[in-house]
N, C-alpha and C positions, 0 to 999 in steps of 0.2 A: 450303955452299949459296950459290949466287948470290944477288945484288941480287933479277934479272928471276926466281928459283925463290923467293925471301922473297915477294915480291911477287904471286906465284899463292898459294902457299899463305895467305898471311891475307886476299885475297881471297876464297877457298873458304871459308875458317875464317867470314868474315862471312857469306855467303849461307848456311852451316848453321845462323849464328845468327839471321839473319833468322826461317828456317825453323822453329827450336827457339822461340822467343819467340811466335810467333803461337800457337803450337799449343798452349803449354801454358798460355794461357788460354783457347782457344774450350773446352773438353771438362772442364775442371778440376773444374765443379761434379756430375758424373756420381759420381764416387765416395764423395759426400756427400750427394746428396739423402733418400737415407733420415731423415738427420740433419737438416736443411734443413728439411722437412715437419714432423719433431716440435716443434722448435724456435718455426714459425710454426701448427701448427696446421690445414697443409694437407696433401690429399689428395694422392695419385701425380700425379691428370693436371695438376692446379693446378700444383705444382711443377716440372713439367714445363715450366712454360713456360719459366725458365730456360735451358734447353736451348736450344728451339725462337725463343725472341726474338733472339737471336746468330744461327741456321740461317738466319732471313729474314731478317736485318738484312745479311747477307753476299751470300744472295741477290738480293737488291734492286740491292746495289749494285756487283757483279763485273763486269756486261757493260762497265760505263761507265768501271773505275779502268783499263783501259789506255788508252782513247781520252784520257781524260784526261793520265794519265801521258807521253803522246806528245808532249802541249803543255808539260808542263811539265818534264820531266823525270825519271830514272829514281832516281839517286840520294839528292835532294831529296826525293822522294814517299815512299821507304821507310822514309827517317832520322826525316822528321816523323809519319808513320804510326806509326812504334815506338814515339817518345815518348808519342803520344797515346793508345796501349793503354793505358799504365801505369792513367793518371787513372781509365778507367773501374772498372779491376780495384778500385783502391783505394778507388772510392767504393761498388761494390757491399757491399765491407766494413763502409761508414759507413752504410748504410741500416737502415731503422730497419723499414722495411714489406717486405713482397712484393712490392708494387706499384713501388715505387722501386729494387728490385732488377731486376725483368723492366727497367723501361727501360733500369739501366745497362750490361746486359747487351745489348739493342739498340744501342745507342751502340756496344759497343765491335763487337761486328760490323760495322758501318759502318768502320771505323779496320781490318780485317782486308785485305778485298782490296788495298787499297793498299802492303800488306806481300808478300803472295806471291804473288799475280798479276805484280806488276812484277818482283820478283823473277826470276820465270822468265823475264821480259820481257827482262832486262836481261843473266841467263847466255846467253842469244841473240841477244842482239846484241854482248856484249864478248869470246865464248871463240870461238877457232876451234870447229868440229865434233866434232874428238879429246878435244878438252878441254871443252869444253860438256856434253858426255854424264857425264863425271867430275864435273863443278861440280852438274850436273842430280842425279847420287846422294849428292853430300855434302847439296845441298839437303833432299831425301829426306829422307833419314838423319835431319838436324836437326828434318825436321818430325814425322816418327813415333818419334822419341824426346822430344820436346818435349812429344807426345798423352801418352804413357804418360806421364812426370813430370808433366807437368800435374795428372792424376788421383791419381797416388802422393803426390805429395808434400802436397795440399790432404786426402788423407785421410791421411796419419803427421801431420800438423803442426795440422792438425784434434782428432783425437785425443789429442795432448799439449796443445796451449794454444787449441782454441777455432778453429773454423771461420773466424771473422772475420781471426785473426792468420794465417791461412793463405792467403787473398785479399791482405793486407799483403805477407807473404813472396815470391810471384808478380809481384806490381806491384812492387816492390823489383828482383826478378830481372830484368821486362822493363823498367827504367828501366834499368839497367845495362847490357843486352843492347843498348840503341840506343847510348848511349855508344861501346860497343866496336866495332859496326858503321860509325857516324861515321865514327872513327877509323880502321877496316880497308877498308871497302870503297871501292876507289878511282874518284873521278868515272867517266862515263860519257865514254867520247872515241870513241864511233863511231855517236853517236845523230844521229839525224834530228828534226828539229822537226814534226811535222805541221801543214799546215797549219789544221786544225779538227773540229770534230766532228761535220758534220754526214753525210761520205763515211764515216767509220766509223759509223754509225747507218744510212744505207743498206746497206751490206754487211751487217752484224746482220741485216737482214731478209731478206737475199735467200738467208740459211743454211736459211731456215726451206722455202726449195722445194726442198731436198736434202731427200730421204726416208732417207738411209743418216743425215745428221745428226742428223736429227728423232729416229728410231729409236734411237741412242746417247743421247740426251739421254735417251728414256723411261727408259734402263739405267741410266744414270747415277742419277736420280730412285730408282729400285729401289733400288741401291745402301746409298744412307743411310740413305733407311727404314727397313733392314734391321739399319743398327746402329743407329740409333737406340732402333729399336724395342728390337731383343735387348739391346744395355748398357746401356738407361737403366733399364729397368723389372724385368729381374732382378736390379737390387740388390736393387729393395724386396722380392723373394723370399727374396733371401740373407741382407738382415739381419734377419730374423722368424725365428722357429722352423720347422723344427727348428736352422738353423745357425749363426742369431743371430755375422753375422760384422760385424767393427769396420768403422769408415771405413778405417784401415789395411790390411784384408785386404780389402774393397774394391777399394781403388783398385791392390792386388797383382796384382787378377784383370787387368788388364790388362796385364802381362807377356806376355799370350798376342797384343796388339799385335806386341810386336817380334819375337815367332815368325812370326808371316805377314810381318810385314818379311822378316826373312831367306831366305822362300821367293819373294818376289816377282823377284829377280835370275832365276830359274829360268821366267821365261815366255816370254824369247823365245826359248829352245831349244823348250818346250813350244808352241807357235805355230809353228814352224817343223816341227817332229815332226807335228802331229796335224792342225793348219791352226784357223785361228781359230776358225772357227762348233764345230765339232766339239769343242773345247778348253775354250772357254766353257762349254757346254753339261753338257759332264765337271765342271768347277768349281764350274758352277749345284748341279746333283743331290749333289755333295758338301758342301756349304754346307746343301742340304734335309736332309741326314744329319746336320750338325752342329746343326741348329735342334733337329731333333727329340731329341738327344741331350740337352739340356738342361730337356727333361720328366723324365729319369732322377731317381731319389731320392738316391742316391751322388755326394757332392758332388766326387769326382773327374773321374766321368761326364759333370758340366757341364763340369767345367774344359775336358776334351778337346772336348767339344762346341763351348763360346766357341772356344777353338784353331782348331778346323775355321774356324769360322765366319770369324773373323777372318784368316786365311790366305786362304782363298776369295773373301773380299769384296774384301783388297788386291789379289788376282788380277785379280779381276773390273774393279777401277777402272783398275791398267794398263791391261787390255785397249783397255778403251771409250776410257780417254783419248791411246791411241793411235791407235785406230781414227778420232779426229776429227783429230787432226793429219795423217794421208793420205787421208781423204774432202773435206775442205775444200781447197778449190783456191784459194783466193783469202781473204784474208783471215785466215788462221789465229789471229790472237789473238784477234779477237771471237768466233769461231767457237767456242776453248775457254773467252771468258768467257760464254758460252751455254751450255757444259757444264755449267760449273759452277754458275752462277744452277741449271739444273733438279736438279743434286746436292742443291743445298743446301735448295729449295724439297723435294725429297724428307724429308733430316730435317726439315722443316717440320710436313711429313705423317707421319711417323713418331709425333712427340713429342707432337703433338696426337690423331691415332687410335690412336697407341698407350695413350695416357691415357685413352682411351674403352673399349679394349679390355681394358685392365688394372682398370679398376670395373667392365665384364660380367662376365666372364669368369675373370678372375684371368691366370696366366702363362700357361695352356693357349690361350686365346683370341690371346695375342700370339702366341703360337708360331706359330697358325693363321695369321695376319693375315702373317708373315714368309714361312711354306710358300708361302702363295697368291701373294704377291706375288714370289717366286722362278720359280713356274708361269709364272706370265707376262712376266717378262723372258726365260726360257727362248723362249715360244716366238716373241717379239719378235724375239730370234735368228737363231732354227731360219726364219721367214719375212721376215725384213726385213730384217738382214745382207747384203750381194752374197760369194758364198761365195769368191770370188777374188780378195786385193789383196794389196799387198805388206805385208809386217811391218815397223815401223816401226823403225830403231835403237835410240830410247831406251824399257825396258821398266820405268822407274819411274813409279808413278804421280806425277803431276804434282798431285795436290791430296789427300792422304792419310786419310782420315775420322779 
């Protein structure tokens, strides 16, 4: 192996890890809140804020970390972002309340965009084309394997020593993971300085008179809610009777993550085969089949159900967040840090009326709240989609739930 073939490769190896270390702390606390809530004494939707404090805290701050990143740099921003996840992880550990938890969990959503938004920032401006799409699936990769160990590993390590040592183990991992990125991802040598922020804050606004953008963003919104809603609150299903299952077999259920991983490579044949609107739509109705499947009693019947769901939904985010990189003519980064602010502002809305929905109702009510809000990304679709654009080359999603 060459010098310049050593040199791509631990560069890929870095932005997977970039991708892996973010990820396996925004979602982590999902496979333990059953355990979380006993511990403190709180309800589903109470606990839930957890979730939901990182969802808007990332929100908040996604439009503005490329504008920013522009001024100051790509590889600087990512290296000092990593380190500064660790802190918060490890002080949710040291909290002693609920309430100093939700903050530190806001905190570190703040410290998130700066890691994978630049990130993708930066695979596009350092790889040619050929090789950018390659660097864009490792990145993937790293981030939805990052989700699913995030959650696994906070419920095995949970389960043996204690939920706290398990937030320890994580912040440990992402202090490490910034190191090795330091070390591998090499300076940026084909960045542009911008001159400030205030022509990227004009362009942000003028996405918003694009109706094909607007309409993606509602989808995107859709999106998360949908896992929000569906993984965060049928734990607390799961771990009561009849099936009374551990944080470990918890955070297992999300294996069915990396089963829609690997069907997501398979969208832009399917988009090319069926044509966008028509495809999404096929994905939607199959997603409302997997929702309802996990009303079933047979705890396998969910498992395939979460599957569907999680396959469909990763479907679903390539789509849209393809569909904004060739609707946007100008401006494309802000354009998908507007994606993703309404992404995440949707788990916002998920974790919060899902916790409304899960004290009416119980699991049946969420399930409803997931159907309905399916319906109408459907037909958000089926009428607000332009049925004719070209498919985009790269069919990973670019921000993985």
């Amino acid at each position: 192996m060459t010098a310049a073939q050593r040199s791509i490769m631990s560069a890929r190896l870095a932005v997977g890890l970039a991708g892996y270390c973010t990820f396996i702390n925004l979602y982590s606390p999902q496979a333990i809140l059953p355990m979380l809530a006993g511990d403190f004494g709180a309800g589903a939707a109470e606990i839930s804020a957890i979730i939901t404090a990182s969802t808007l805290a990332v929100a908040l701050t996604a439009p503005f970390t490329g504008a920013v990143a522009d001024v100051l740099g790509r590889k600087r921003v990512i290296v000092i972002a990593m380190f500064l996840l660790s802190i918060p992880t490890a002080m949710f550990a040291l909290s002693p309340t609920l309430h100093q938890m939700v903050i530190w969990r806001f905190i570190l959503g703040l410290a998130m965009p700066p890691v994978f938004a630049v990130t993708i920032a930066y695979i596009g401006d350092e790889w040619p084309t050929h090789e950018a799409a390659a660097a864009a699936g490792v990145y993937t990769s790293g981030a939805s394997l990052g989700g699913f160990s995030g959650r696994f590993i906070a419920g095995l390590v949970a389960d043996a020593a204690g939920w706290r040592t398990a937030f320890f183990v994580l912040a440990a991992m992402t202090f490490a993971g910034a190191f090795v990125v330091m070390a591998l991802l090499p300076r940026e040598r084909k960045f542009v300085r911008s001159e400030g922020l205030v022509e990227s804050g004009r362009q942000m606004l003028r996405h918003f008179r694009n109706s094909q953008l607007v309409a993606t963003y509602a989808v995107g919104f859709g999106v998360l809610f949908n896992f929000i809603v569906t993984f965060t609150f049928l734990s607390f299903r799961l771990a009561a009777d009849p099936y009374d299952l551990s944080a470990t077999w918890l955070g297992a259920l999300f294996l069915t993550y990396l089963v829609g991983s690997a069907t997501t490579p398979l969208t832009g044949w399917a988009l090319r085969s069926y044509g966008r609107r028509r495809f999404m739509v096929r994905v939607l109705a199959l997603w409302f089949v997997g929702v309802l499947l996990t009303l079933a009693g047979p705890l396998w019947a969910i498992v395939l159900g979460l599957t569907l769901c999680a396959g469909c939904g990763l479907m679903c985010q390539s789509i849209s967040t393809g569909y904004v990189t060739i609707t946007a003519k100008a401006g494309r980064s802000s354009a998908v840090g507007l994606y993703v602010t309404s992404f995440y502002l949707g788990g916002t809305a998920g974790g919060i009326l899902g916790g409304f929905g899960w004290i009416a109702g119980g699991w049946p009510l969420c399930v409803a709240m997931v159907a309905t809000m399916l319906v109408v990304m459907a037909v958000i679709v089926i009428f607000a989609w332009t049925p004719r654009m070209p498919v985009p080359p790269v069919t990973a999603p670019i921000e993985p739930p």
